[in-house]
C-alpha positions as a Markdown table, in Angstrom:
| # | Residue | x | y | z |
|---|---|---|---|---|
| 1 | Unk | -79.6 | -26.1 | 43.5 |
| 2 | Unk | -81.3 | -23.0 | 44.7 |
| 3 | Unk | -84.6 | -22.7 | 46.0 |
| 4 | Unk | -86.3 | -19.3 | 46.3 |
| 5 | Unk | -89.6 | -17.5 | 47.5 |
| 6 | Unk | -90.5 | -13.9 | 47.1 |
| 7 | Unk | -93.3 | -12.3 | 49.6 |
| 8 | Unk | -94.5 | -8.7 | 49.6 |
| 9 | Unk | -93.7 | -7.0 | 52.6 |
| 10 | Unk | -96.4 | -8.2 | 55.0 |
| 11 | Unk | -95.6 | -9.3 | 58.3 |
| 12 | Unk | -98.3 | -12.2 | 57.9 |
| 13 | Unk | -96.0 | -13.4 | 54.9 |
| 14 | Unk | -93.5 | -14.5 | 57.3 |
| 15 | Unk | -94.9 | -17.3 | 58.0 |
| 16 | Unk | -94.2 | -18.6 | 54.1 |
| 17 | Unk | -90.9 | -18.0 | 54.7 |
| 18 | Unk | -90.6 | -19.5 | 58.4 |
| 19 | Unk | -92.6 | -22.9 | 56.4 |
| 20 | Unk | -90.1 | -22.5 | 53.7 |
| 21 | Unk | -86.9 | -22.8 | 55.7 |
| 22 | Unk | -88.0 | -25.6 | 57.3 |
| 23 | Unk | -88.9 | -27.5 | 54.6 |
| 24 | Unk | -85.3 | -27.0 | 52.8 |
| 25 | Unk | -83.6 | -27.8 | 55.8 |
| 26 | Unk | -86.0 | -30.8 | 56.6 |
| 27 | Unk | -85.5 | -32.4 | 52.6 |
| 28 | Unk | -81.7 | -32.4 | 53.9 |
| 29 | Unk | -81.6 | -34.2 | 57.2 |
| 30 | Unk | -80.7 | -31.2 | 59.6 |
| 31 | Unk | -81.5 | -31.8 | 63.1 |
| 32 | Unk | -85.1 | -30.4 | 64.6 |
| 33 | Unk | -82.9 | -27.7 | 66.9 |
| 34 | Unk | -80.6 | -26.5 | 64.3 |
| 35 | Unk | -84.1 | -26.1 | 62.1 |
| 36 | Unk | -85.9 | -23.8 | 64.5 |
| 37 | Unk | -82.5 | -21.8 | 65.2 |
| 38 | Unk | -82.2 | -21.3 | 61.8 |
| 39 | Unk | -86.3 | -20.2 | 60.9 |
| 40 | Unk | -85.7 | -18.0 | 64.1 |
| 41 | Unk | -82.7 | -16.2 | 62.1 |
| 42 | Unk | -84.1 | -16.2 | 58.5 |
| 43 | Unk | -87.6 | -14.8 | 59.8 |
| 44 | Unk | -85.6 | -12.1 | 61.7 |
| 45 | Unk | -83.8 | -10.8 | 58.8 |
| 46 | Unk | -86.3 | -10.7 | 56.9 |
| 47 | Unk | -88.8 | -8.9 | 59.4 |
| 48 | Unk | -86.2 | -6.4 | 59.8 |
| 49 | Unk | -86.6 | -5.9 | 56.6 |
| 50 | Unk | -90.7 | -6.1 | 56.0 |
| 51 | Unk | -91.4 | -3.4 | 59.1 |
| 52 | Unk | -87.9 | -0.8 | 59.2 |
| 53 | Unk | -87.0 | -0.5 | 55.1 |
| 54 | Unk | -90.2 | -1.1 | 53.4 |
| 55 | Unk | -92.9 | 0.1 | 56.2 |
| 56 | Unk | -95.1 | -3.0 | 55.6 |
| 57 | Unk | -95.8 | -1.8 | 51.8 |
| 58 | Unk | -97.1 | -4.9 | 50.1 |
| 59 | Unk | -96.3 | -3.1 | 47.0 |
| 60 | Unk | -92.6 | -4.2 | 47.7 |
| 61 | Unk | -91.5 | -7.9 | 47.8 |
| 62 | Unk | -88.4 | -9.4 | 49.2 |
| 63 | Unk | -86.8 | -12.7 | 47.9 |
| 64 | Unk | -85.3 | -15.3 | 50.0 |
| 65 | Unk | -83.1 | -17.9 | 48.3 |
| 66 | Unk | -81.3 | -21.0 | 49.6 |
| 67 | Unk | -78.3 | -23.2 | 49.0 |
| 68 | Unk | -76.5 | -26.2 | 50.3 |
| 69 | Unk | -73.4 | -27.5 | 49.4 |
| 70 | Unk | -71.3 | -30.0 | 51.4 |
| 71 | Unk | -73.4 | -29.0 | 54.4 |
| 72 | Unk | -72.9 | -25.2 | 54.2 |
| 73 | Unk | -76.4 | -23.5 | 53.9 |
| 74 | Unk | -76.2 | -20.4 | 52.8 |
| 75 | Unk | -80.1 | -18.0 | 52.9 |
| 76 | Unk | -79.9 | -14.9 | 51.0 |
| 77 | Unk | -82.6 | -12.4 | 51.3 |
| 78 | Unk | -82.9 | -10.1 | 48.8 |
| 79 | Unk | -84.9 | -6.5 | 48.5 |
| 80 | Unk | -84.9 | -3.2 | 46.2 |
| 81 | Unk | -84.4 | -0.2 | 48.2 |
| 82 | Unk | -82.9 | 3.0 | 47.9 |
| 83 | Unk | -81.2 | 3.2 | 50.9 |
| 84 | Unk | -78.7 | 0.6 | 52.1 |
| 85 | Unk | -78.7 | -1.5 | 55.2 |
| 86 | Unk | -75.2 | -2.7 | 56.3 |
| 87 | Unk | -75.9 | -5.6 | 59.2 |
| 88 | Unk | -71.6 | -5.9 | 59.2 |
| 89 | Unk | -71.9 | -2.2 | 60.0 |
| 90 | Unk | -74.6 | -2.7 | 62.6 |
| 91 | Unk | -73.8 | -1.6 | 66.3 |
| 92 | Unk | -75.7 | -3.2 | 69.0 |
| 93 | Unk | -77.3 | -1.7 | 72.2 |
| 94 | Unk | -75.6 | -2.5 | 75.0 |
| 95 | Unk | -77.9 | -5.0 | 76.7 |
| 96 | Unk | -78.1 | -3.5 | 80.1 |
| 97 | Unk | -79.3 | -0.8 | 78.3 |
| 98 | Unk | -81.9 | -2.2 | 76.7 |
| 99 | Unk | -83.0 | -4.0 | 79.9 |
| 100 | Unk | -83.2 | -0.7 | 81.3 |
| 101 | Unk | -85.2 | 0.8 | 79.1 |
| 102 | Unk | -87.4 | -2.4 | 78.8 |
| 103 | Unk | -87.3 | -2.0 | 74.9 |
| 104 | Unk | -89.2 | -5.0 | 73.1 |
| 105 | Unk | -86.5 | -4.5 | 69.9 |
| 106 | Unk | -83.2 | -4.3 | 69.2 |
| 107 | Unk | -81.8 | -7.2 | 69.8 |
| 108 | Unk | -82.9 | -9.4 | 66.9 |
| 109 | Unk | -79.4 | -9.1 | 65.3 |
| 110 | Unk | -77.7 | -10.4 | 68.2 |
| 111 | Unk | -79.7 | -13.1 | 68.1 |
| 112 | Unk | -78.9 | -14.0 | 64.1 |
| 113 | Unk | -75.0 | -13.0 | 64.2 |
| 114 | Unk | -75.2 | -15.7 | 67.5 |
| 115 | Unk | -77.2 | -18.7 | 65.5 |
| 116 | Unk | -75.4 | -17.9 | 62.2 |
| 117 | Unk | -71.6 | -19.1 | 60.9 |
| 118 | Unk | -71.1 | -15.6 | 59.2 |
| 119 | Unk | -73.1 | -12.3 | 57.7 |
| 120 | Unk | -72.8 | -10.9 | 54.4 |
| 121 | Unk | -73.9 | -8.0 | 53.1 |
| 122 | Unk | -73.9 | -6.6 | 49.4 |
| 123 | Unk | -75.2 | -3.4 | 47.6 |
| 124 | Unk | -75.8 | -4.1 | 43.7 |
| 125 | Unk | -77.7 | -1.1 | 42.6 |
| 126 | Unk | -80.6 | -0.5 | 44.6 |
| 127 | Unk | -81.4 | -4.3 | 46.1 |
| 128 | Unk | -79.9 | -4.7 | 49.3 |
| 129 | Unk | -78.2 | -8.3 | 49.4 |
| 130 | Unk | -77.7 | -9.9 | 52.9 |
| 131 | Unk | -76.2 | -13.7 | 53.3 |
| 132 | Unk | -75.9 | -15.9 | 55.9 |
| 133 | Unk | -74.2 | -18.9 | 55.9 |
| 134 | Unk | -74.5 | -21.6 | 58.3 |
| 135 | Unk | -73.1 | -24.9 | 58.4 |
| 136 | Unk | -74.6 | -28.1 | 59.8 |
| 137 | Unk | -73.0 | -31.8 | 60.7 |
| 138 | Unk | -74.9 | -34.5 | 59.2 |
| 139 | Unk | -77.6 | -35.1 | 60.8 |
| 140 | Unk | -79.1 | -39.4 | 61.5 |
| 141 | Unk | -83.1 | -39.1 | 62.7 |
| 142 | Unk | -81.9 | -42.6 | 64.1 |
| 143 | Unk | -79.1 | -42.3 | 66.1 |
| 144 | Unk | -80.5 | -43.2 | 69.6 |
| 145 | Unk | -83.0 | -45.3 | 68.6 |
């Protein structure tokens, strides 16, 4: 079963979604760590897409959706735009660069393609689809105890 939230592009919405990731992944028994990696990706993507395609316009909203089956979570965030965003077609900085130049941005999608199993990205008419799948080992709060 899916679960899904839809935010206007506001940065302060991000928390909803950060709070909404977690709870999913906390209803299903995945590991504290693997939560926060995966919040820190979701709320990434979707920032990206909040501040550089829609310019903080709370007149736009973007939807997040998630699945699980057999383990595999897969977060798709959704958003209407007319122009397209490929992250497969994304080309990093170089980091020395970026250390040089002390830039405070650019290297969000590093971060997600490292946390995540695998990106997706879709164009149906004017939404922008992006997917990322990530797949966690069953996780027992009581091992250790």
């Amino acid at each position: 079963m899916a679960k899904r939230i839809q935010i206007p592009c506001l940065k302060n919405n991000l928390k909803k979604v950060r709070d909404f990731v977690e709870s999913f992944l906390k209803d299903h028994n995945v590991s504290a760590m693997d939560i926060q990696l995966m919040v820190l990706a979701v709320d990434e993507l979707c920032a990206n897409v909040i501040i550089h395609s829609h310019n903080c316009n709370p007149r736009d909203h973007i939807e997040v959706s998630v699945t699980n089956k057999d383990n595999n979570f897969v977060f798709e965030i959704r958003d209407s735009h007319d122009a397209p965003f490929n992250y497969e077609d994304y080309k990093a900085p170089e980091m020395q660069e970026v250390i040089k130049e002390r830039r405070g941005s650019g290297m969000g999608l590093i971060l997600v393609r490292n946390i995540v199993d695998e990106i997706q990205y879709e164009r149906d008419g004017t939404n922008n689809i992006c997917r990322v799948s990530k797949r966690f080992s069953p996780y027992d709060d009581k091992i250790g105890e």
